[in-house]
N, C-alpha and C positions, 0 to 999 in steps of 0.2 A: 339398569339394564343397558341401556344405549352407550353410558362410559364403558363395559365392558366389550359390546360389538365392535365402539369405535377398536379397542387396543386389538380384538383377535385381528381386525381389519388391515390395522399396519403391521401385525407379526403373519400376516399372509402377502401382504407386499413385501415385507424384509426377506421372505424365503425366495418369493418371484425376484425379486433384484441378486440377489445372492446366486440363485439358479444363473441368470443372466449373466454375471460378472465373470460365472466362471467358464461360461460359456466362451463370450466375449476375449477372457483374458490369454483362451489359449488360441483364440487366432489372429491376438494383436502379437502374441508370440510370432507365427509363422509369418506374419507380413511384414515384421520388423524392419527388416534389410529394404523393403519398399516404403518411403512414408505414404502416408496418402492425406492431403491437406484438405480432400474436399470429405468434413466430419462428418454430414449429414445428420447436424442438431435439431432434433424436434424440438423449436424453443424460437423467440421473436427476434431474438438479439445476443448475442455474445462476443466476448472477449479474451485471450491468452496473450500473458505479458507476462516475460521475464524479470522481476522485479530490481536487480540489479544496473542493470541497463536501459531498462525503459523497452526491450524491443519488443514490438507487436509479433508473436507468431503465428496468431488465428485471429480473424475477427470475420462477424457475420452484421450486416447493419447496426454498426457498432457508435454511431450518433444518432438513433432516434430515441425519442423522447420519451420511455414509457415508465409508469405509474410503479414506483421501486419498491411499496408494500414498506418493512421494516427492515431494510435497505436503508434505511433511512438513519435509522440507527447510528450506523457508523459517524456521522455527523457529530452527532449527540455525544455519542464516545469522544470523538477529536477535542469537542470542548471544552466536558468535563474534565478531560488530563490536562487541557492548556489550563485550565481555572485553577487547575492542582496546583499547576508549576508555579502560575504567578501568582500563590497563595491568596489565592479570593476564597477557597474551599479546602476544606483539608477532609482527607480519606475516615476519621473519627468523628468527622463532626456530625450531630445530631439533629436529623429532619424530620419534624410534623407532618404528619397525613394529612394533605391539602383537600378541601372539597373538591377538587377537580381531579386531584388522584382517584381518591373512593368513588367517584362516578364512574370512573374508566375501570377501575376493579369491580365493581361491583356487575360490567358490561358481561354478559357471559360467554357472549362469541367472540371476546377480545381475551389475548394470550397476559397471562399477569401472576403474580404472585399474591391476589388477594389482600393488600393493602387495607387496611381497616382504620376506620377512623378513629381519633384517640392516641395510634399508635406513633412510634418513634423507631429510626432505624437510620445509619450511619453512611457517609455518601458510598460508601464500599461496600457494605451491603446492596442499598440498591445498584452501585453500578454492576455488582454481580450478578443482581436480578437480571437486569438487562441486556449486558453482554452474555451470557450463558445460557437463560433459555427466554429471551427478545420479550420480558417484560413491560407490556406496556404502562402499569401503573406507576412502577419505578419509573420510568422515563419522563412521561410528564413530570415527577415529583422535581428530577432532579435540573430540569428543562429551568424551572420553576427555581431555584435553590440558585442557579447559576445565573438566572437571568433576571429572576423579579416576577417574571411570570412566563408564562409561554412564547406568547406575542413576541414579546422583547427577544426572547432566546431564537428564535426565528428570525428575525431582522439578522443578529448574528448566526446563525448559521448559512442566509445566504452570504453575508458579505465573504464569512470564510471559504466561500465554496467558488468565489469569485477569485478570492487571493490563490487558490489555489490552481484552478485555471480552468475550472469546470464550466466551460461555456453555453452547456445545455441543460442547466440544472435550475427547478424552482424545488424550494420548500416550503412548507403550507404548516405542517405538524411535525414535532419531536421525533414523534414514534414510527410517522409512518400511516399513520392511519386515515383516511380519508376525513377531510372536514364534516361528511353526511352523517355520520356517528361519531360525532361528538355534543349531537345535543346543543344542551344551553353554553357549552363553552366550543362553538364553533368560531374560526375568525371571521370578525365582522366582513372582510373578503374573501367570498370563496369561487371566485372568478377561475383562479388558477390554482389547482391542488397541488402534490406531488409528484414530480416527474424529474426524472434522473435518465440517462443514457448509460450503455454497457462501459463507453471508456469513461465517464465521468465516475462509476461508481469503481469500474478501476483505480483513477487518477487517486480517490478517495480512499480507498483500502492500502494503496500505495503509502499514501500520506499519514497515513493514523500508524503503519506498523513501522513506517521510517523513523517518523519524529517522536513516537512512544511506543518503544517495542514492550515496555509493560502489557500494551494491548490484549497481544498473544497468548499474555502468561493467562489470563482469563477467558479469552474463546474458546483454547484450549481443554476447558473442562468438562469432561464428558457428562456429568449429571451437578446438579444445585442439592444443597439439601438447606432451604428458606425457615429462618426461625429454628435454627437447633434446639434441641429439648425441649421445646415448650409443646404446649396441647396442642397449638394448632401446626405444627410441625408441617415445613410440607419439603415434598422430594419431588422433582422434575428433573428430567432429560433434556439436554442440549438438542433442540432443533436442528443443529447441524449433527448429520447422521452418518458424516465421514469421518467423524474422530472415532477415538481408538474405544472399542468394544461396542460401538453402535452399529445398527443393521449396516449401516452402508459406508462401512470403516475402508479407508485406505491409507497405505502407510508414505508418513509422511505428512497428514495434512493438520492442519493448527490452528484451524480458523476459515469464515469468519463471520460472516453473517447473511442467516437466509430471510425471506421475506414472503407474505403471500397476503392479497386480499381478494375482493371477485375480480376486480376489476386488475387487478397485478397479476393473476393466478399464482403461479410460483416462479420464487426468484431464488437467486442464491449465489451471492460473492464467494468463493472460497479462494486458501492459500495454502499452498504444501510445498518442502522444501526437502531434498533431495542432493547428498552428494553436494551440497555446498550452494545448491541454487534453488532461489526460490520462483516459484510460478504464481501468480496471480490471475483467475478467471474471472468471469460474469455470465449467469444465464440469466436469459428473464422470460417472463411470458410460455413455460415448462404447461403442459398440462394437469401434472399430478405430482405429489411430493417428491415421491422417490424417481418420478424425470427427472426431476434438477439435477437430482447426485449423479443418475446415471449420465446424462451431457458431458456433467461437469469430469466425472471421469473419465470417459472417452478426450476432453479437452487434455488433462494431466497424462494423461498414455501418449496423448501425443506428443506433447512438450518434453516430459522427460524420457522417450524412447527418440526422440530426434533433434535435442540439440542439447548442447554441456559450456560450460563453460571452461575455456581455454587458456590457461596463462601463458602471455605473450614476455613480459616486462618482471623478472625478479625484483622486489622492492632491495632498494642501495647498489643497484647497478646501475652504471650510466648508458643511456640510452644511443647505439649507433650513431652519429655525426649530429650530436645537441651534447657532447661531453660537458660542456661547460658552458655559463653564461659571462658576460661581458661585466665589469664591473668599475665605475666611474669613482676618481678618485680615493683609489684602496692601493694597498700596501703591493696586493697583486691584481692584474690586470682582470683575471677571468677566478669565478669560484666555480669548483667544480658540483653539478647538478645531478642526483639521484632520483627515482620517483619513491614517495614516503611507504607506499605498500605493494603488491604485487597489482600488474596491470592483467586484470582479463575481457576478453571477447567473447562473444556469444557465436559459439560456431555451430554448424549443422554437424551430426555425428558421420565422420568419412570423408568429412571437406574442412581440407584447414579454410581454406578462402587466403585469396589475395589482403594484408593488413599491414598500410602503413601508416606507421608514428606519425602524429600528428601534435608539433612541439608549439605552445608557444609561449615566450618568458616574460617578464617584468625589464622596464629599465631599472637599473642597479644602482646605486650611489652607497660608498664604504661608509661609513659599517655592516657587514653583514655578517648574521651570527649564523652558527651552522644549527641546518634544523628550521631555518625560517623558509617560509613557501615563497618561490622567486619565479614559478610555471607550474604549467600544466602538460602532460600527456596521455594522448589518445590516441588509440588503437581506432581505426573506421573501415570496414568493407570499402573497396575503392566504389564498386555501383551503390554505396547506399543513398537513401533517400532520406528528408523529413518525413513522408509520411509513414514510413516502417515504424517510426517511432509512438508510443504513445501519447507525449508532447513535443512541443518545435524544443525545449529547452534538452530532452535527452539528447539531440543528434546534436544542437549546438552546442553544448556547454559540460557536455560528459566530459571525465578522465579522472587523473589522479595527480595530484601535485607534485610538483615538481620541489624539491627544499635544497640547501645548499648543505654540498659535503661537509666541508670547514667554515671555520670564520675568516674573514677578510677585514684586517683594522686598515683603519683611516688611515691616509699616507701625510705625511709630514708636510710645511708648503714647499721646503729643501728639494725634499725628492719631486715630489710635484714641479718643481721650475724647474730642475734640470730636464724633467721627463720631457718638459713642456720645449724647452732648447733641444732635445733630437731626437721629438717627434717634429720640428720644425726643417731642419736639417737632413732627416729622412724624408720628408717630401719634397725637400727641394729638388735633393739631388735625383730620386726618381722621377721629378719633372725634365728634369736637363740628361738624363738617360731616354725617357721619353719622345725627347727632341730628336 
């Protein structure tokens, strides 16, 4: 009886949010042409970030430290793909149900696919568990697979979460789940649990769909169906409830993961791309499920009704007064410089903004082959800032390379000595014109 209340319960908040949206959507229609940047997030913390650029274009107490539920996740995700690459694991290989799995399955108030003991199941299977409807027993298992045991995969997930630049971030558990419920396999410290900041779970969502956009291909799925054909078959819905034919569907969105305990209420990373740009949010500390989607909504209305991405720079065109770079001991003096793909900026919709080129090259020594990176180019608002950024490394270190049009061979020592007699000859005499 109470599984059935719970569902009428969310299929009368799916209708109340729906109601809301549509409300909502026809008068972010009419204020369009005004943006308005103060959201009015009922929620503790948030973030909107351009994922191509790094630019922040909302954020609300966006370094405090709060309890990220299975947010946490996302970690777990980043390792298991790295384990992948550097073949420590492979997506077929076959994992035992750990006693520390079946405890956490067997938890009732924790979200899980029912893990039994005895059983066997493939890292792809669980990672599927995991990513698509926030498995906890999967998680530990695979925590467990990749690291030895928990403990150990924890030590690495902070260090990654350090490499990556998350300066406000502990982990405690895999899944997410407070150290108080876990019983006999709590860690022997539980001084500090976990806690994650809105830009750090940013920087992290960033990082997992940059470095393996595999990721996506799996958040993306709107329902699990666990254990195909067998008896104990089971079907689950994705938690995140803005993919496509869930109560709080919005188009465009692909990911990525939400979160919730007492103590986290509700959280929910997501990411939607649009028109060739992606956005990446963070709510935390939501009152109730369907808050989060609704924030995080209003977040996405605002990002893709008021800023686009701009192409500044056609890739293999040379760049206004940076034509070419300088080149030491080659056949010809200068090779000419292209950037390898098109250059874009993040602009407001109805403002180009002032943006200049900001070039800078290699020294060059011949041989160079055409196609090899010799700079970089960036496009920058003249008032911008570091702190616009999500990290110090977007404003410093963004662009697009710069590669060399042709090849430039190595010059002879022939032509090199003579060059070397009137480039000598040519200073002289501009010295004694000088005079």
């Amino acid at each position: 009886m109470s599984r059935w209340k719970n569902k009428i319960g969310k299929a009368i908040l799916a209708v109340a949010f729906l109601t809301t949206t549509m409300v909502a959507g026809t008068a972010t229609t009419a204020s369009a042409a005004v943006p308005q940047a103060n959201l009015d997030l009922a929620v503790k913390s948030a973030i909107l970030v351009e994922a191509s650029t790094g630019k922040i274009l909302y954020q609300n107490n966006p370094d405090v430290p709060l309890p990220p539920a299975s947010m946490t996740k996302m970690m777990t995700e980043y390792l298991v793909m790295e384990a992948i690459k550097e073949n420590k694991i492979k997506w077929d290989q076959k994992v035992k149900v750990s006693d520390y799995a079946f405890y956490i399955a067997k938890k009732s108030d924790s979200s899980g696919v029912y893990l039994n003991s005895g059983e066997e199941f493939t890292v792809g299977d669980l990672y599927q568990a995991m990513a698509i409807v926030s498995a906890n027993d999967a998680t530990v298992l695979l925590a467990e697979t990749v690291g030895g045991s928990e403990p150990n995969f924890v030590v690495e997930m902070n260090k990654k979460a350090q490499e990556l630049g998350m300066k406000s971030t502990h982990f405690l558990t895999s899944s997410g789940l407070p150290a108080s419920e876990l019983g006999p396999y709590a860690p022997a410290d539980t001084a500090n649990d976990n806690v994650m900041t809105a830009r750090d779970a940013a920087i992290l969502a960033r990082a997992l769909i940059r470095d393996y956009p595999d990721a996506l291909k799996y958040s993306q799925i709107p329902r699990l169906t666990f254990r195909p054909g067998q008896k104990n078959e089971l079907k689950k819905a994705n938690y995140n409830w803005m993919l496509k034919g869930l109560p709080a569907e919005y188009p465009g969105a692909d990911g990525l993961k939400t979160g919730s305990t007492e103590q986290a209420k509700y959280c929910f990373t997501g990411t939607a791309q649009r028109d060739g740009m992606r956005l990446i949010s963070v709510v935390m500390g939501a009152d109730t499920e369907m808050k989060r989607f609704a924030e995080t909504k209003k977040l996405f209305d605002y990002g893709f009704s008021n800023f686009k991405l701009t192409k500044k720079q056609a890739a293999n065109t040379p760049v206004a007064g940076f034509e070419s770079v300088p080149v030491k001991k080659g056949v010809e003096l200068n090779v000419p410089a292209v950037p390898s793909s098109d250059v874009t900026v993040l602009t407001k919709v109805g403002e180009e903004g002032q943006f200049n080129p900001k070039v800078t090259v290699q020294d060059l020594t011949a041989p160079v082959k055409k196609g090899q990176v010799i700079g970089k180019v960036m496009y920058q608002a003249a008032d911008a800032v570091e702190a616009d950024y999500l990290q110090p490394a977007d404003f410093q270190k963004g662009g697009i390379d710069l590669v060399a049009a042709n090849d430039v061979e190595e010059a002879s020592w022939i032509r090199l000595f003579f060059r070397s007699i009137g480039t000598f000859f040519s200073n002289l005499f501009s010295s004694i014109i000088g005079k």
